[in-house]
N, C-alpha and C positions, 0 to 999 in steps of 0.2 A: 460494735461489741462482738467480740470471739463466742463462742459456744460454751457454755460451763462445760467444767469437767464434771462427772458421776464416776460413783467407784463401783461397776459393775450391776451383778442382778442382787436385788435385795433378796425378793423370795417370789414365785410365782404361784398364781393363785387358778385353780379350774371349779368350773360351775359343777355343780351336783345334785340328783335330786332329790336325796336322800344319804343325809349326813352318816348313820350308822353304818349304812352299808357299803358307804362308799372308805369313811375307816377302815374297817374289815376288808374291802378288796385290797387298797394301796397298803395294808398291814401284811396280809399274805404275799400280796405278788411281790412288793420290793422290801421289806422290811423294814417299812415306815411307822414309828413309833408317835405318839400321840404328843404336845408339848403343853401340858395343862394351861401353860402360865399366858400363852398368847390364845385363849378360847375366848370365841369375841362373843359375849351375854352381858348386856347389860341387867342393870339391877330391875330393869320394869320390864324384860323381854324374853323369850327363850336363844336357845343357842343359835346362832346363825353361821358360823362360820369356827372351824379349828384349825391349829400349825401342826403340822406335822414334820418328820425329820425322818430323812433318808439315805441308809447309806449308799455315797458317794455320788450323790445328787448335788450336792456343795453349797446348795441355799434351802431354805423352806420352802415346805409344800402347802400352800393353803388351800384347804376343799369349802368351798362357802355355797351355802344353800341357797340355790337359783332354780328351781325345774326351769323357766320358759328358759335362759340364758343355756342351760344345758341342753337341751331338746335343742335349740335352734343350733349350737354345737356338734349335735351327734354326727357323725363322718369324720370331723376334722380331726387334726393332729398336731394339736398344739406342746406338747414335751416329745422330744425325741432324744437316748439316754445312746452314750458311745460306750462302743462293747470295742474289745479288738482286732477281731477276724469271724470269718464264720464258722471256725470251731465253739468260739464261744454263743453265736446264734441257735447253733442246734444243740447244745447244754441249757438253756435259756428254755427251749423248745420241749427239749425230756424235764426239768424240772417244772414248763406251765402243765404239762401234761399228768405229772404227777398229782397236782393239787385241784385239778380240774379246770381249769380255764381257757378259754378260747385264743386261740393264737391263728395267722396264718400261717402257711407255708413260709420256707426260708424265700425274698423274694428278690429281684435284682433292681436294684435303686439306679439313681442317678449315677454316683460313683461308687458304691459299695451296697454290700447285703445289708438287708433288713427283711424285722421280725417284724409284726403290727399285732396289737394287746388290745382291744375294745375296752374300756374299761365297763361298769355296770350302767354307766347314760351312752355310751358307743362313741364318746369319746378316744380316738386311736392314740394309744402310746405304740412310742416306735424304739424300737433297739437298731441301731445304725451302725455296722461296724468303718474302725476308722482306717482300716487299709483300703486301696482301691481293689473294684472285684476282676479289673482290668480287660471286659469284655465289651464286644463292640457295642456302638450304644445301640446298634436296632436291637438288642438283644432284655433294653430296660423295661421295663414290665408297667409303662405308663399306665394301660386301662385294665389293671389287676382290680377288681371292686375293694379291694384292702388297700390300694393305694390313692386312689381316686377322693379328692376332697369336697367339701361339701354334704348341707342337711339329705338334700331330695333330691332325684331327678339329675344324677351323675349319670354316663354315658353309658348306655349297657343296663342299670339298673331300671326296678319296678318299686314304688313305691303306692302309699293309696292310706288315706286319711277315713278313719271310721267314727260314727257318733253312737254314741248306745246310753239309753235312759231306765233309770231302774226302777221301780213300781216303790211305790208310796212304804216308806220304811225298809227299804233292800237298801238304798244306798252304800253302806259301809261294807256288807259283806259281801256285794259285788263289785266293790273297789276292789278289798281284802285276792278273791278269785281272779281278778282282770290283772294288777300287778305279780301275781303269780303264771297266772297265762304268757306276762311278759318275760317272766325270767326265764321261760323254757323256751319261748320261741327264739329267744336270745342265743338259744343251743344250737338251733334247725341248721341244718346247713342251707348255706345261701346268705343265712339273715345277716343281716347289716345295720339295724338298728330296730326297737319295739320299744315303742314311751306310751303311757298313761296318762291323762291329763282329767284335772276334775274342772268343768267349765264354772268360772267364777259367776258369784250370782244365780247358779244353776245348778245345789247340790244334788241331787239325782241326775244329772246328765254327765257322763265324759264322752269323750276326745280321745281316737289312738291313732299314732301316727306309724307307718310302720312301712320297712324298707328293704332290701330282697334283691340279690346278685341279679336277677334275672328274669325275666315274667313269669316265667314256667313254676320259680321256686315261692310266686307271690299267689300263682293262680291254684298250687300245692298244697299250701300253708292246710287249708281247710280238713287232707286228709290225716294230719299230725296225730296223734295220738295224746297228747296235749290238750288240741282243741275240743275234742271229743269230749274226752272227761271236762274239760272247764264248760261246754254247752251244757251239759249232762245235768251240773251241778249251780250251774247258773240262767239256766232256762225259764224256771218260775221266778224268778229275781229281773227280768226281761220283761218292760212293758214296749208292748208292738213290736218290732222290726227292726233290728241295727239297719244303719245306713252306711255303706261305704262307698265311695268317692276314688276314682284310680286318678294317679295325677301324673302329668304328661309335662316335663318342660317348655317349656316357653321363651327361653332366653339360652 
């Protein structure tokens, strides 16, 4: 028996770990519009998953709500969108800049320029132009930490796994604090990915997993100005000690 035939991509779907905000990102950056009619809720559940539509993306976007599925995600770069040349890279580049969003440097790919876009889990979107950039390839920017795939423990980077538990009734507003600690360090230069995690079966204990161009910008983090105000404000919400764990490949 031959191979059926399929008629292309239906719509592709990426993990997220937070549906609102991940709306709002892919809203602003590409001008992805929400499609009521495919918002997957059953009648006895809440929302799990929305369609989204994007110009000249040419199928659906679906964002469906997975933290673990996103978190084991973060590095990768699973959409990469064609731009034409690298005029249109560094247009791309002044308009992330206008709205506030982290982008890299214009960088040299396999055979053409690309942008990289983190999304709000560090999921990398990529802008890939479709001409060649026609330079030699020792010139390709393989161990760029924006181009390098994988959660942890890519080549060059530092990564390091923390547990922290909240004294009896703090739970929620030391979540509230810690996902906002996240969204700044998201800013840091270096960073390469900050996730959140509340340990199932364990609601006063989280999980942060968290990941940093370079040791120097992991061994840093601490003097941010970020971190400060969030110890400042989250110190009596702190029963004993955060624990954190540096983590060293293996494979």
């Amino acid at each position: 028996m031959s191979i059926p035939a399929y008629a292309g991509i239906h719509h592709i779907q990426l993990p997220v770990s937070d549906l609102d905000r991940s709306i709002a990102w892919y809203g602003e950056v590409l001008g992805a519009r929400r499609r009521d009619k495919v918002d997957h809720k059953p009648s006895d559940a809440p929302l799990f998953a929305v369609g989204l539509e994007a110009p000249g993306l040419g199928v659906g976007l679906e964002l469906r709500l997975n933290p673990t599925a996103a978190a084991g995600m973060a590095g990768c770069g699973p959409l990469a969108l064609g731009v034409d040349d690298r005029a249109d890279l560094e247009t791309w580049a002044e308009y992330l800049d206008t709205i506030g969003v982290e982008h890299s440097p214009v960088l040299v790919g396999i055979v053409g320029w690309v942008l990289v876009v983190p999304d709000p889990d560090g999921l990398k979107l990529r802008f890939y132009t479709k001409v060649d950039h026609g330079l030699d390839p020792s010139q390709i920017e393989y161990h760029s930490p924006w181009l390098e795939n994988g959660p942890f423990g890519r080549s060059g980077t530092a990564a390091a796994v923390g547990s922290i538990t909240a004294v009896p009734g703090g739970a929620d507003e030391l979540e509230s604090l810690l996902v906002s600690l996240a969204e700044v360090a998201r800013k840091e230069p270096g960073n390469l990915g900050y996730h959140v995690h509340r340990v199932a079966g364990e609601p006063d204990k989280f999980v942060i997993y968290e990941e940093w161009a370079d040791p120097s910008a992991l061994d840093n983090r601490e003097d941010a100005p970020g971190f400060s105000a969030f110890m400042e404000k989250a110190g009596p919400l702190i029963a004993g000690e955060p624990h954190v764990v540096p983590l060293v490949r293996e494979d």
